[in-house]
Wavefront OBJ file of the C-alpha trace (Angstrom):
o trace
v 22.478 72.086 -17.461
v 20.573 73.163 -14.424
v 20.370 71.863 -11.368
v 17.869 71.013 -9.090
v 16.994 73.782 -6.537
v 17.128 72.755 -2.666
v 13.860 74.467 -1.112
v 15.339 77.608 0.726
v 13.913 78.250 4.470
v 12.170 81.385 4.600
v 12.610 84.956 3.241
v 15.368 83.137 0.991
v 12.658 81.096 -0.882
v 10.385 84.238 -1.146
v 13.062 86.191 -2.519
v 13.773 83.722 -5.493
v 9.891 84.053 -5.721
v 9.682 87.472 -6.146
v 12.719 88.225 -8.050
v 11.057 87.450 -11.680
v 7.852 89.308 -11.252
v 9.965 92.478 -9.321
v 11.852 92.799 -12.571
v 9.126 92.736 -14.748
v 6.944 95.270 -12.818
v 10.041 97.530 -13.197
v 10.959 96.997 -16.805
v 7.188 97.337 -17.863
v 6.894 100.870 -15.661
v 9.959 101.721 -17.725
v 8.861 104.653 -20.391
v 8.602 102.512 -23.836
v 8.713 105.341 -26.467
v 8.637 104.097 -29.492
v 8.242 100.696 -28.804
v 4.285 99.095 -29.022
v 2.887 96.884 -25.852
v 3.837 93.367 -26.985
v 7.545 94.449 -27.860
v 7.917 95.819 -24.514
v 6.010 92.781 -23.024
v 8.586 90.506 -24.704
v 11.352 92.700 -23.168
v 9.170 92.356 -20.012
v 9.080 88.845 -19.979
v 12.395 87.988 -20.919
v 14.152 90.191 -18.507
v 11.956 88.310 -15.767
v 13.585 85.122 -16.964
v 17.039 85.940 -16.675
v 15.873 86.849 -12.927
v 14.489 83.474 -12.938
v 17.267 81.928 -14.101
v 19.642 83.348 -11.945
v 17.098 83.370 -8.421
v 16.171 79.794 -9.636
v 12.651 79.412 -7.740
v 12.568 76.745 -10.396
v 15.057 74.998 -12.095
v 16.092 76.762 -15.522
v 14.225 74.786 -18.068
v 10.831 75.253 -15.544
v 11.308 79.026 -15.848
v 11.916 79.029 -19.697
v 8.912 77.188 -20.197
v 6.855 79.293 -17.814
v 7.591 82.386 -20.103
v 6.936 80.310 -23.415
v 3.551 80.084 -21.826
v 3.594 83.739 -20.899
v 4.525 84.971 -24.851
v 1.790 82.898 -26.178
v -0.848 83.741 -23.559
v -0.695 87.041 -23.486
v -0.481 87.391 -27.151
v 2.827 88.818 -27.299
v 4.160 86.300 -30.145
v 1.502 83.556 -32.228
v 1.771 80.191 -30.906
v 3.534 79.077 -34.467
v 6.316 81.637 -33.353
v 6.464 81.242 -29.685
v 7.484 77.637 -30.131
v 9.928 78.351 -33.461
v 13.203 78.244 -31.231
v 12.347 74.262 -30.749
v 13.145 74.146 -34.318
v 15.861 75.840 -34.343
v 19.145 73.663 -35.526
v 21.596 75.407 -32.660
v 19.228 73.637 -29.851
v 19.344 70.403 -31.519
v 22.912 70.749 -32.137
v 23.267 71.094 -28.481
v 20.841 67.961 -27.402
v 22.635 66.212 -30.317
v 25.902 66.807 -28.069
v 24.682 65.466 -24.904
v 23.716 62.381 -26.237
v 27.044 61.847 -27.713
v 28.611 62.675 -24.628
v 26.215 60.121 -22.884
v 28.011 57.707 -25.335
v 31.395 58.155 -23.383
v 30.039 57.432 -19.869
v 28.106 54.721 -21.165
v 30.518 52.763 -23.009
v 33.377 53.969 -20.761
v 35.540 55.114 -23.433
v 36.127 58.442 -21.547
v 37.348 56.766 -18.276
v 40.197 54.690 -20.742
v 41.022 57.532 -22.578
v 41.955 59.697 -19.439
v 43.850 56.320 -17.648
v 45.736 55.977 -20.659
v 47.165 59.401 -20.573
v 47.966 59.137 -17.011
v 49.736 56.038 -17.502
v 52.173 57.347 -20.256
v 52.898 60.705 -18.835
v 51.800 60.946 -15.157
v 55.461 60.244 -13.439
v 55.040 63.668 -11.897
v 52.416 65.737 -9.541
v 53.110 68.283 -12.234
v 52.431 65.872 -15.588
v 49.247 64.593 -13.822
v 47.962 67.318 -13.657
v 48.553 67.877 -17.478
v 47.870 64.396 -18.199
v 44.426 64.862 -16.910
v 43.895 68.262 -18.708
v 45.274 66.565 -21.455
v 42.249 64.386 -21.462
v 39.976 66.502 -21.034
v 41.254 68.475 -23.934
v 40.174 64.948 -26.400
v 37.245 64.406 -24.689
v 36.218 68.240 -25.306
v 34.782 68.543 -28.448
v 32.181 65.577 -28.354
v 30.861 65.628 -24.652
v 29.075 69.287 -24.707
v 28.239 69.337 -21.254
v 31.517 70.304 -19.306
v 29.952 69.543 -15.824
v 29.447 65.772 -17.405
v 32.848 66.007 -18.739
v 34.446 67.144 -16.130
v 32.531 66.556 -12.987
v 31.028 63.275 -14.536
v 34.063 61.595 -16.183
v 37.321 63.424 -14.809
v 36.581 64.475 -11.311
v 36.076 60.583 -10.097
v 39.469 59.935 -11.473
v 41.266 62.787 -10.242
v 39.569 61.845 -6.787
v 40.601 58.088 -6.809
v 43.989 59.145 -7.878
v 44.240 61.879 -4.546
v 43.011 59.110 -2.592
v 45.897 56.689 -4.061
v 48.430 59.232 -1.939
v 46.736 59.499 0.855
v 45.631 62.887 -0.081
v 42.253 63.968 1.696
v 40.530 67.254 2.688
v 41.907 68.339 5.935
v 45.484 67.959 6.652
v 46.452 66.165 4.063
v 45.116 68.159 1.617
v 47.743 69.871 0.531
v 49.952 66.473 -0.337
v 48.629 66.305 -3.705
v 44.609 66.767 -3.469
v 44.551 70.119 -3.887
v 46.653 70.871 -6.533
v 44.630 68.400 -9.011
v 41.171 69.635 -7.948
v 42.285 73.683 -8.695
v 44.468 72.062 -11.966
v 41.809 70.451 -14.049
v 38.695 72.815 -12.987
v 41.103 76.132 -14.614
v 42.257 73.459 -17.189
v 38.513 72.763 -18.115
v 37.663 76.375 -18.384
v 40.542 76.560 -20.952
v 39.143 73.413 -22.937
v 35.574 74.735 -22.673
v 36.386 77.724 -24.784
v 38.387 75.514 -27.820
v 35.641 74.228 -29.354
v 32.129 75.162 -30.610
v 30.421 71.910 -28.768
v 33.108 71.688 -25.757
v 30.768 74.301 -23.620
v 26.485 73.961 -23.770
v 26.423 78.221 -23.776
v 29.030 78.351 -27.262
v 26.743 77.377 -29.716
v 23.896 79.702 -28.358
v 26.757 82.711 -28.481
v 26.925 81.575 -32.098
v 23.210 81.760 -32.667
v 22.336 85.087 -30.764
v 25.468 86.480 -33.464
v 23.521 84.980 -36.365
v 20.518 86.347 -35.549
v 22.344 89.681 -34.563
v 24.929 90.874 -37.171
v 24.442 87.842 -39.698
v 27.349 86.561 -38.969
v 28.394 82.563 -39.784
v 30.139 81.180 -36.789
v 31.491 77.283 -37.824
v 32.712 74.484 -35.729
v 36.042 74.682 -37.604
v 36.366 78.271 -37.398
v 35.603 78.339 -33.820
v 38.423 75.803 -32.965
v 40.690 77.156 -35.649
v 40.765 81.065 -33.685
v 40.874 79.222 -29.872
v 43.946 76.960 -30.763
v 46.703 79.453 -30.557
v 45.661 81.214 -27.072
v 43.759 77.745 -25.628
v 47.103 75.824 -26.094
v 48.958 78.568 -24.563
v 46.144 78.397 -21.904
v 46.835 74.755 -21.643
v 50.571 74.805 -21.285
v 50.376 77.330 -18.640
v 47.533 77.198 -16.040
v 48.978 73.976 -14.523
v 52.020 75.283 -14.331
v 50.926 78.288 -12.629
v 48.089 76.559 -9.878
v 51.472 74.161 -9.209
v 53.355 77.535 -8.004
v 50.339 78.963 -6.440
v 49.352 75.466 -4.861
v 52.312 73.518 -4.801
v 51.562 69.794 -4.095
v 53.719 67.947 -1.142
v 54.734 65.064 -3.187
v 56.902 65.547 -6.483
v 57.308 62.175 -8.203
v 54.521 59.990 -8.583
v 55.289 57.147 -10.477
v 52.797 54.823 -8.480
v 50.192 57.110 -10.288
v 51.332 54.898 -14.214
v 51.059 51.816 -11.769
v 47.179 52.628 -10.398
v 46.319 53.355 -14.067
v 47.660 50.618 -15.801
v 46.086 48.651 -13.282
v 42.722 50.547 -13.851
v 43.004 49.801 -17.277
v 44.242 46.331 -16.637
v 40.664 45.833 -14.470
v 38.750 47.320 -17.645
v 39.958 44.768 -19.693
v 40.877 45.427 -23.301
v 38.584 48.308 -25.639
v 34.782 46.817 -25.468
v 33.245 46.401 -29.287
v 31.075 49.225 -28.096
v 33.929 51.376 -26.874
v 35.663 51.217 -30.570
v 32.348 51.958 -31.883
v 31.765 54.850 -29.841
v 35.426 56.214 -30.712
v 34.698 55.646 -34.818
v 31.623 57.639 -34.791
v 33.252 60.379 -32.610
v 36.286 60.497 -34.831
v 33.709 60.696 -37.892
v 32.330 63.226 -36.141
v 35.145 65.076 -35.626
v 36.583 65.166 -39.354
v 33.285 66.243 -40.549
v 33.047 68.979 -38.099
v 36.442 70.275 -38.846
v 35.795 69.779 -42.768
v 32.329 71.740 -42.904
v 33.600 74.221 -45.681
v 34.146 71.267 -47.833
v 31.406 69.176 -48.043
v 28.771 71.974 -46.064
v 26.795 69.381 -44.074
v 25.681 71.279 -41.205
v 27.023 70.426 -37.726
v 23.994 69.776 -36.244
v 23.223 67.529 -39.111
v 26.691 65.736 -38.656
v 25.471 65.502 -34.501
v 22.505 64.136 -35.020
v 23.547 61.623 -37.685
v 26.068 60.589 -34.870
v 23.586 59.652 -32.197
v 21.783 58.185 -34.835
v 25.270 55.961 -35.398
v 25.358 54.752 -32.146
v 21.579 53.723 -32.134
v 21.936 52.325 -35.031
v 25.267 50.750 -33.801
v 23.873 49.337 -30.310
v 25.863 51.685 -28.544
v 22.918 53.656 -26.973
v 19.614 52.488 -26.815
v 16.262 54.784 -26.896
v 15.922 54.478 -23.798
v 19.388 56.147 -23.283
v 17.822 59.237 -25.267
v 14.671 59.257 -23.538
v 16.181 59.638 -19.971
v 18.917 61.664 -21.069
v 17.379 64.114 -18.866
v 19.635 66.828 -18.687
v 19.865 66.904 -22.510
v 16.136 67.620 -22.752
v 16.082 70.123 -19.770
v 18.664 72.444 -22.616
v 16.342 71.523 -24.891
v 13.423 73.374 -23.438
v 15.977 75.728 -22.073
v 17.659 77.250 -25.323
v 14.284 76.232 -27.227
v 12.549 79.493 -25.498
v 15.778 81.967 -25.113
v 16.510 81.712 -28.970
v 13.023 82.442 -29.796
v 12.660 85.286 -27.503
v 16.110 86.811 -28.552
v 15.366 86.597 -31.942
v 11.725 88.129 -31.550
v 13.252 90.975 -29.608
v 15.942 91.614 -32.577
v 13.207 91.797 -34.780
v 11.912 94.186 -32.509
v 14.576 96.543 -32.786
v 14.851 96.218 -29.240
v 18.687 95.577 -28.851
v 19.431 98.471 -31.657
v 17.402 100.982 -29.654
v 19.515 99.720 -26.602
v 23.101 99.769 -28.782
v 21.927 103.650 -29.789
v 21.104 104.773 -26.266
v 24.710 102.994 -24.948
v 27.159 103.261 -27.379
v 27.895 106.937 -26.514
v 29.275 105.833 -23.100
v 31.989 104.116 -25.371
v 32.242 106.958 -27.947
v 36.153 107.825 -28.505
v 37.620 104.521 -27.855
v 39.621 102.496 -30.642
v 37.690 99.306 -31.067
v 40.526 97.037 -30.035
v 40.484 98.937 -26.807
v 36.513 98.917 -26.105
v 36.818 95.305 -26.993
v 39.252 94.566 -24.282
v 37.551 96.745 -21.932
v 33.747 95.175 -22.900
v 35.892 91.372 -22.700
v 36.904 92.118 -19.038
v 33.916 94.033 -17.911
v 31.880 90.651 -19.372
v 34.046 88.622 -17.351
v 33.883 90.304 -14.013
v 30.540 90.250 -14.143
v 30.321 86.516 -13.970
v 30.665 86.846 -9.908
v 27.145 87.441 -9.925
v 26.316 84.056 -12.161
v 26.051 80.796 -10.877
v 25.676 79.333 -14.609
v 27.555 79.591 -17.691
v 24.410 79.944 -20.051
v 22.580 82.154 -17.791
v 25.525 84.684 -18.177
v 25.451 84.216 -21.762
v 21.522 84.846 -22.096
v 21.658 87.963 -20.277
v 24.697 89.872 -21.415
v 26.477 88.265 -24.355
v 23.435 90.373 -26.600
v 24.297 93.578 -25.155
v 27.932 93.131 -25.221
v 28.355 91.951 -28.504
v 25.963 94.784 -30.193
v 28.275 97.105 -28.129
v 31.168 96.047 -29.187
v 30.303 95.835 -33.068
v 29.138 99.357 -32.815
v 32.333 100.752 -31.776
v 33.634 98.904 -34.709
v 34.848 95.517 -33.745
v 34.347 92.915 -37.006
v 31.318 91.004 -35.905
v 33.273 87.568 -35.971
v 35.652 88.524 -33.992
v 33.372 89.997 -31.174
v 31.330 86.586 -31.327
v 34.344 84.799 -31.095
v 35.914 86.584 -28.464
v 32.858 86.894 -26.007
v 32.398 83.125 -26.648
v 35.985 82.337 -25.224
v 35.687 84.523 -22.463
v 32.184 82.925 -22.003
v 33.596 79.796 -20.073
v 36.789 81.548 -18.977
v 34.913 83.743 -16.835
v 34.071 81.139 -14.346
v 37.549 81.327 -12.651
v 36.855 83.130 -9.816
v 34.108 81.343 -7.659
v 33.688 78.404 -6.335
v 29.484 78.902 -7.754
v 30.092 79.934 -11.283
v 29.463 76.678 -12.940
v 28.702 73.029 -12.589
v 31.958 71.748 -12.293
v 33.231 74.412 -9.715
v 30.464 72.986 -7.780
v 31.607 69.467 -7.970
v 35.836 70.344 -7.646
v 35.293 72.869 -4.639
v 32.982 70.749 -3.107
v 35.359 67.768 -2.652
v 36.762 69.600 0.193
v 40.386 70.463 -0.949
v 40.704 74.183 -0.582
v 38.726 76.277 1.400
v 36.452 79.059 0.081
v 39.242 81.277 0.636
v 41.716 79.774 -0.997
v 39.570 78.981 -3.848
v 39.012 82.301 -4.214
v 42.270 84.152 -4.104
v 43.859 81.614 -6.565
v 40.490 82.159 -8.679
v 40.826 85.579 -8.977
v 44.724 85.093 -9.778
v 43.942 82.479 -12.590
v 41.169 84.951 -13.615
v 44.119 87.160 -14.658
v 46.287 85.024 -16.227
v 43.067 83.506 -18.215
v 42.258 87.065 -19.717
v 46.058 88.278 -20.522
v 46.974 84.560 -21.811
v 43.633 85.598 -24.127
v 44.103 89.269 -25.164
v 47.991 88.660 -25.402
v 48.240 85.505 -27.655
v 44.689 85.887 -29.011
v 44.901 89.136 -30.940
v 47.624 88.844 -32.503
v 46.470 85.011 -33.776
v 43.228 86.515 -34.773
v 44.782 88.861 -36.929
v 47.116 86.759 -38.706
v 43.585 84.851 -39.482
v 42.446 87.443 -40.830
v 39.796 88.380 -38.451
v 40.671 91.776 -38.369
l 1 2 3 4 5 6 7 8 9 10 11 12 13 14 15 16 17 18 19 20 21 22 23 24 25 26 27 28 29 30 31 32 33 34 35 36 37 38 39 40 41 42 43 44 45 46 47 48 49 50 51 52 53 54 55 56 57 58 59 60 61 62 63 64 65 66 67 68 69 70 71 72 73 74 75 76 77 78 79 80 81 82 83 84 85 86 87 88 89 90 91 92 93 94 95 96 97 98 99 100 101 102 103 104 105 106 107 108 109 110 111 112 113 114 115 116 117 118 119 120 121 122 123 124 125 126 127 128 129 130 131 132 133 134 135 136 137 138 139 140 141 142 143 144 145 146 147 148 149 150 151 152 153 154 155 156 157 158 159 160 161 162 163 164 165 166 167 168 169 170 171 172 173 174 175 176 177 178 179 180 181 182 183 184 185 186 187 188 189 190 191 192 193 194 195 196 197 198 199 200 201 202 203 204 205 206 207 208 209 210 211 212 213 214 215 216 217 218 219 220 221 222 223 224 225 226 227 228 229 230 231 232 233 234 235 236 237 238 239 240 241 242 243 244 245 246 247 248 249 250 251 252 253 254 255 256 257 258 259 260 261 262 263 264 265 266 267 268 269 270 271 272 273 274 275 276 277 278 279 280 281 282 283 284 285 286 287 288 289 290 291 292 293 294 295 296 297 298 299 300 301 302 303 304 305 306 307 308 309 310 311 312 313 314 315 316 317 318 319 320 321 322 323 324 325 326 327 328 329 330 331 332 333 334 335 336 337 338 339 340 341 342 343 344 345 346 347 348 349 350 351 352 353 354 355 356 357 358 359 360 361 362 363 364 365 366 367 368 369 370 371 372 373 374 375 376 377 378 379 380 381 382 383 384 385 386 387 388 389 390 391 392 393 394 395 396 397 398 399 400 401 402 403 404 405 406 407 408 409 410 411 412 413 414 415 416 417 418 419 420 421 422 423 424 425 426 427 428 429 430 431 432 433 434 435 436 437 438 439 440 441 442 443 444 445 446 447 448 449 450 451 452 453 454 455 456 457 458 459 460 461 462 463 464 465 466 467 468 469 470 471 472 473 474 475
């Protein structure tokens, strides 16, 4: 979720001081019309998070709880309903999916699964770079936390493996190094979008559309509209960071040998690595079956973790220092209550009335596009997937259904380009943190193929994804 925050030296630390209260002082000296004082406090206070989240003078759960506190002491909300987002089933969902995900590490099932695939298809720089994507891609829908999946699970693999060929920042970067760290972080981004519990910010884009327009966003539905453009997204992005960072070395066959011999060192499948893979395939089929037997997925998570304790496969103590898990807890808790307070509001309606004019002409297929893009862009001035989601995907959504877009489709849509967006920098979310900062590519270089992928990422998604989404019937 969050990461710590490194004290900053000086004006820097101030600034990340002052940003929250600065933003409240100007939203509340804002002419409020219609609108009494605690609606406009709760506006007040929740813009002054989202400057908190993104100045982090406190890491993000610290500054969600610090304007819990706020709501309830200054009377904006009751108590009963300040603290009614902890209950709501989209948060558990999401700690639900962290513990899973903890599963994988623990037991690791993850690690086999991903020297496995590299084993049967990784004869080439190229088909590593799939084969690691590849795993990824299985690993997706039950580890929710893509800077665990990725940074946690893959990103020590695809470093031992750049190591095997003598590939290491500096010189010989370029031998093979840098063409798996740019190849799996753009092949996460992909996976992050394909499933409802693949990203931590997807299932709170689902929520904020419940609570918006009504609308039912499902774990199978979700995966069901990404599988068209994320397998196209799949198929390509390797292939393209291989031509825009070609690796020195083509075959690689010593790359089966090191993981056979991995896998040779792990032994065979632990009786709690087949346990953790039944309960994640259970998982899975129930997910994907929802319609049929309408168990919720958040019930179906939760019964999982349950499984595994049950099982021996994580013990209480796991769940009690899964730390991060409980940070997103406290984190989403307080955003989905203050979002839904400020719907019932009329807050974001007032906000859709006074905007949608600037959009007022355009075919909503075309404002869609232009609202997807725009939403995307903006993410150079995120360093967090969730944060970007908290502060625009409201607005952007309510814009785009009020040019016309069907409301699924706008969730869904927003939601892909919610984890997509983080192409660009080398800041925009956990993992680019972890991939950039193994010292492959320079800033520079991360950067200009960023901003390259960032194009490909968008038409790959427009260009296979409305025309799929229509023969679904989404519009």
């Amino acid at each position: 979720m969050s990461e710590p925050v490194a004290a900053a030296p000086g004006w820097k630390s101030a600034g990340r001081w002052l940003a929250p209260p600065a933003v409240a002082a100007a939203i509340w000296a804002l002419p409020h019309g219609r609108f009494d004082a605690r609606a406009w406090g709760l506006l007040t206070v929740f813009a002054a998070t989202i400057a908190g989240l993104i100045a982090q003078p406190l890491p993000g759960g610290a500054v969600v709880l610090v304007a819990v506190a706020l709501v309830g002491l200054l009377r904006i909300v009751p108590a009963p309903q300040a603290l009614s987002g902890f209950a709501n089933p989209t948060v558990w969902l999401i700690v639900a999916a962290f513990m899973v995900g903890r599963g994988f590490v623990k037991t690791r099932l993850g690690e086999r699964i991903a020297y496995a695939l590299i084993g049967a298809f990784g004869g080439t720089a190229l088909r590593l770079g799939y084969s690691l994507v590849l795993a990824d891609l299985v690993l997706a829908p039950a580890i929710a936390s893509n800077t665990a999946r990725a940074g946690g699970v893959l990103y020590p693999i695809t470093r031992s493996v750049a190591r095997a060929f003598d590939s290491e920042p500096g010189p010989t970067a370029r031998r093979l190094g840098a063409f798996l760290m740019k190849a799996v972080y753009q092949g996460d981004l992909v996976v992050s979008a394909m499933f409802l519990t693949a990203m931590t910010g997807n299932p709170l884009v689902a929520e904020m559309a419940r609570q918006s327009s009504g609308v039912a966003v499902t774990w199978a539905g979700w995966a069901l509209a990404a599988a068209l453009p994320g397998a196209a997204g799949i198929a390509v992005v390797p292939l393209l960071v291989y031509r825009l960072c070609p690796p020195e070395v083509g075959p690689v066959p010593e790359a089966r040998g090191l993981a056979r011999s991995r896998l040779a060192e792990m032994g065979p499948m632990s009786r709690a690595e087949r346990r953790m893979l039944g309960v994640a395939v259970a998982m899975l089929v129930l997910w994907a079956t929802g319609t049929w037997h309408d168990i919720s997925s958040t019930t179906v998570a939760l019964a999982g973790v349950a499984a595994l304790l049950l099982l021996d496969v994580l013990q209480w103590s796991d769940i009690q220092s899964e730390g991060v898990a409980w940070d997103a807890f406290v984190w989403f808790g307080g955003l989905v209550m203050m979002a839904e307070k400020m719907n019932e509001a009329g807050l974001l309606s007032a906000f859709v009335a006074g905007v949608a004019p600037l959009v007022g002409g355009w075919r909503w297929p075309v404002a869609l596009a232009c609202l997807l893009l725009l939403y995307m862009y903006a993410h150079y001035f995120f360093a967090s997937l969730t944060a970007h989601v908290t502060a625009l995907f409201p607005a952007f959504f309510a814009l785009a259904c009020a040019r016309g877009a069907p409301p699924l489709l706008a969730a869904l849509a927003l939601g892909f380009f919610s984890s997509i967006n983080a192409a660009m920098t080398h800041y925009g979310t956990g993992p680019a943190v972890v991939f950039y900062g193994a010292g492959y590519l320079s800033q520079a270089e991360w950067w200009k193929i960023g901003f390259i992928m960032s194009l490909a990422h968008a038409t790959l998604w427009l260009a296979v994804g409305f025309p799929w989404w229509k023969a679904l019937g989404l519009w």
